[in-house]
DRENDREN-657020 format. One record per residue (C-alpha): residue number from 1; x, y, z. Coordinates in nm, 2 decimals, always signed. Layout:
<atoms>
NUM X Y Z
...
</atoms>
This chain:
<atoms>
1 +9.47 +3.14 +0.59
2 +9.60 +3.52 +0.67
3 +9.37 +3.71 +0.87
4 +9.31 +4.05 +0.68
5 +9.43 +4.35 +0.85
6 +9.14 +4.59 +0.90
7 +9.19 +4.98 +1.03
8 +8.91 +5.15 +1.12
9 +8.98 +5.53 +1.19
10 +8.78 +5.71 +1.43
11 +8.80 +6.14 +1.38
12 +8.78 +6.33 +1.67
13 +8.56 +6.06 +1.85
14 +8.34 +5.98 +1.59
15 +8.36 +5.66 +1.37
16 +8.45 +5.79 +1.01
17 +8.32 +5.63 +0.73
18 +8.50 +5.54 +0.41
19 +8.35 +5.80 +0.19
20 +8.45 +5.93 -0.17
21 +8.41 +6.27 -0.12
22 +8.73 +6.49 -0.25
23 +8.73 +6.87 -0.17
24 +9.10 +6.85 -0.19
25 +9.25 +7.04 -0.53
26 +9.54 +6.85 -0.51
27 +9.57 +6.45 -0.67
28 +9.73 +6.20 -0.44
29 +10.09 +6.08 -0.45
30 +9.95 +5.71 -0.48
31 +9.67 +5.49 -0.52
32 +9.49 +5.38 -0.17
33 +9.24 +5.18 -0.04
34 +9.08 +5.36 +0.23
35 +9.00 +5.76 +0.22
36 +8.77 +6.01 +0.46
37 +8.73 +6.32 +0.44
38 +8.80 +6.46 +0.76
39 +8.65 +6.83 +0.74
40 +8.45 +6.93 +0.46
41 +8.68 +7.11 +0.20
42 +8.96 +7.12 +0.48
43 +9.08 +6.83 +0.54
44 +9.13 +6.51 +0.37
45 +9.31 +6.15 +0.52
46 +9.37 +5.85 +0.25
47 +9.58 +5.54 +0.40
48 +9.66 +5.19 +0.28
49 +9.80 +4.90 +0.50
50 +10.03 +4.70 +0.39
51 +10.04 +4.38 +0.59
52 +10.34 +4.18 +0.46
53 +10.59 +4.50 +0.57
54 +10.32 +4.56 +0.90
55 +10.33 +4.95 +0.78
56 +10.06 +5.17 +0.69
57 +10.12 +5.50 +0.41
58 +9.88 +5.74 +0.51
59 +9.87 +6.10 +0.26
60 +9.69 +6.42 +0.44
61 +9.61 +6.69 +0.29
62 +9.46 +7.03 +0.46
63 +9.38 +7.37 +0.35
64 +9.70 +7.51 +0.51
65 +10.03 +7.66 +0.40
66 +10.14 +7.59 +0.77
67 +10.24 +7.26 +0.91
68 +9.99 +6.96 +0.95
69 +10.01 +6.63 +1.16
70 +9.81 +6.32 +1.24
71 +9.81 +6.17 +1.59
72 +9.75 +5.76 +1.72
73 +9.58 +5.81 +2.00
74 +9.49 +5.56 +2.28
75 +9.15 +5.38 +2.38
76 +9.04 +5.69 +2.54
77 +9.11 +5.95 +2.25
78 +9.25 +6.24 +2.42
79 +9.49 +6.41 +2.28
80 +9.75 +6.45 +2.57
81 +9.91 +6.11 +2.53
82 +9.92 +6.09 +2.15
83 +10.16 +5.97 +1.91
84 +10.20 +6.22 +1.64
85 +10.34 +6.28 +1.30
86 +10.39 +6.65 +1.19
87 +10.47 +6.78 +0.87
88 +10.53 +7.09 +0.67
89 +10.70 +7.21 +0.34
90 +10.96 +7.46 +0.37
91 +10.98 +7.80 +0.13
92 +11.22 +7.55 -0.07
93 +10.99 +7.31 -0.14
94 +11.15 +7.03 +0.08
95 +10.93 +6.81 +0.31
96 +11.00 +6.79 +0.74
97 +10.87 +6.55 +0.93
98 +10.88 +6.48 +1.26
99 +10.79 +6.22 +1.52
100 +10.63 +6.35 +1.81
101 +10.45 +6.25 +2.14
102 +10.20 +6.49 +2.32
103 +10.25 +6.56 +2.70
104 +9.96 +6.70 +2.82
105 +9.80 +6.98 +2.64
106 +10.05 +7.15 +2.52
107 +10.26 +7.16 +2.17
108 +10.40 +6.81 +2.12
109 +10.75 +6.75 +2.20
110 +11.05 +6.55 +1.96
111 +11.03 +6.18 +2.04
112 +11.37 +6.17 +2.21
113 +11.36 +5.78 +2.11
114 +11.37 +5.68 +1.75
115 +11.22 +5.85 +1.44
116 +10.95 +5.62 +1.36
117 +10.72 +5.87 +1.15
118 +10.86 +5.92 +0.79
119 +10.80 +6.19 +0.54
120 +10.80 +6.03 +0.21
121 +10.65 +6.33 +0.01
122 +10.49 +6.62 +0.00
123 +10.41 +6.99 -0.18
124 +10.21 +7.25 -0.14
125 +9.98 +7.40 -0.41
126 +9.66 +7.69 -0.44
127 +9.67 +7.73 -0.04
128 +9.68 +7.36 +0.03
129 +9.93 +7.10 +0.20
130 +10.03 +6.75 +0.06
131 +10.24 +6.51 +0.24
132 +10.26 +6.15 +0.21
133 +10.41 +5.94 +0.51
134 +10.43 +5.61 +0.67
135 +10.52 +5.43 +1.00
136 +10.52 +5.10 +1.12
137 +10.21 +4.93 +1.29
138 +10.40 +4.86 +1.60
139 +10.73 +5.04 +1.60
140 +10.83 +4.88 +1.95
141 +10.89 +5.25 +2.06
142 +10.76 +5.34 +2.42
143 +10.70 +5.69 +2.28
144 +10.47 +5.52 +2.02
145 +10.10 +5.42 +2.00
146 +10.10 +5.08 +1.84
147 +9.81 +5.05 +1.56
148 +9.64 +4.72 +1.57
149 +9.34 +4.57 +1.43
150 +9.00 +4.69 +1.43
151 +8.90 +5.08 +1.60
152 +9.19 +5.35 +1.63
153 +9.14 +5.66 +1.78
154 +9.33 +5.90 +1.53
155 +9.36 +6.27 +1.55
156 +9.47 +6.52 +1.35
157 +9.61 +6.95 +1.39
158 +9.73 +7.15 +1.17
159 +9.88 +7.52 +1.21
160 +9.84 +7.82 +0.99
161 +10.23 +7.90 +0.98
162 +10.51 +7.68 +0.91
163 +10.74 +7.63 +1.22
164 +10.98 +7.93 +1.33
165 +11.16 +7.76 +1.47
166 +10.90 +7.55 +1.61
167 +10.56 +7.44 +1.55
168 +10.30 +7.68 +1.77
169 +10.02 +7.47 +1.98
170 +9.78 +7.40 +1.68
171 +9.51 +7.70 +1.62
172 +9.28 +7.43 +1.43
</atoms>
């Protein structure tokens, strides 16, 4: 019998609940099975695990036109160690993404490792930015935060400005 592979997301310390509320203007790339909404009509998180690959596809969205990122953060839930994914759109259109690891509390730096974060998709519409993305539960990378079963601290940032040529520490 295969043990079902539970996530619970904790925001900012606090254990989020599953809710339905959508302040988001913008639909989602895909269907998934979990959603919270992270700031009232600012920020939105829906993710899905997917147990045969041992990935999870999250999709953020937040009242932005600057960059955005989500963070795996350990037991403790501060920031300064944190495993990060950050994302913008470019005035092209085209999606970055970039896996990151916080030192301290500072702007995270590159993983100098492996890319283990991955943009799958993203836009950005009335004020608002899309991206969809996935990692692996574990990616075996010492840079990484591996995401197991039951409570995970995650965290998320987001800047007002898309990176020139970097992204700035995160105003929100």
């Amino acid at each position: 019998m295969m043990n079902s592979f539970f996530l619970t997301i904790v925001v900012l310390l606090q254990i989020a609940t599953n809710i339905q509320c959508i302040s988001s203007p913008l639909r989602q790339f895909s269907t998934y099975r979990n959603v919270t909404e992270l700031i009232d009509n600012i920020a939105e998180l829906w993710w899905t695990v997917n147990e045969v690959n041992k990935e999870i596809t999250f999709e953020l969205h937040v009242k932005t036109t600057g960059w955005i990122g989500l963070g795996i953060a350990l037991d403790n839930g501060v920031s300064e160690d944190a495993d990060m994914g950050i994302g913008w759109i470019d005035a092209s259109g085209n999606v970055h993404f970039e896996d990151r690891h916080a030192v301290g509390f500072t702007q995270p730096v590159k993983d100098s490792t492996t890319q283990d974060w991955f943009g799958l998709q993203g836009r950005e519409e009335n004020n608002w930015t899309a991206i969809q993305f996935k990692r692996s539960l574990d990616t075996k990378d010492s840079m990484d935060i591996p995401i197991k079963p039951g409570i995970n601290v995650v965290l998320f940032a987001y800047g007002l400005i898309d990176p020139n040529p970097d992204i700035t520490y995160h105003e929100n």
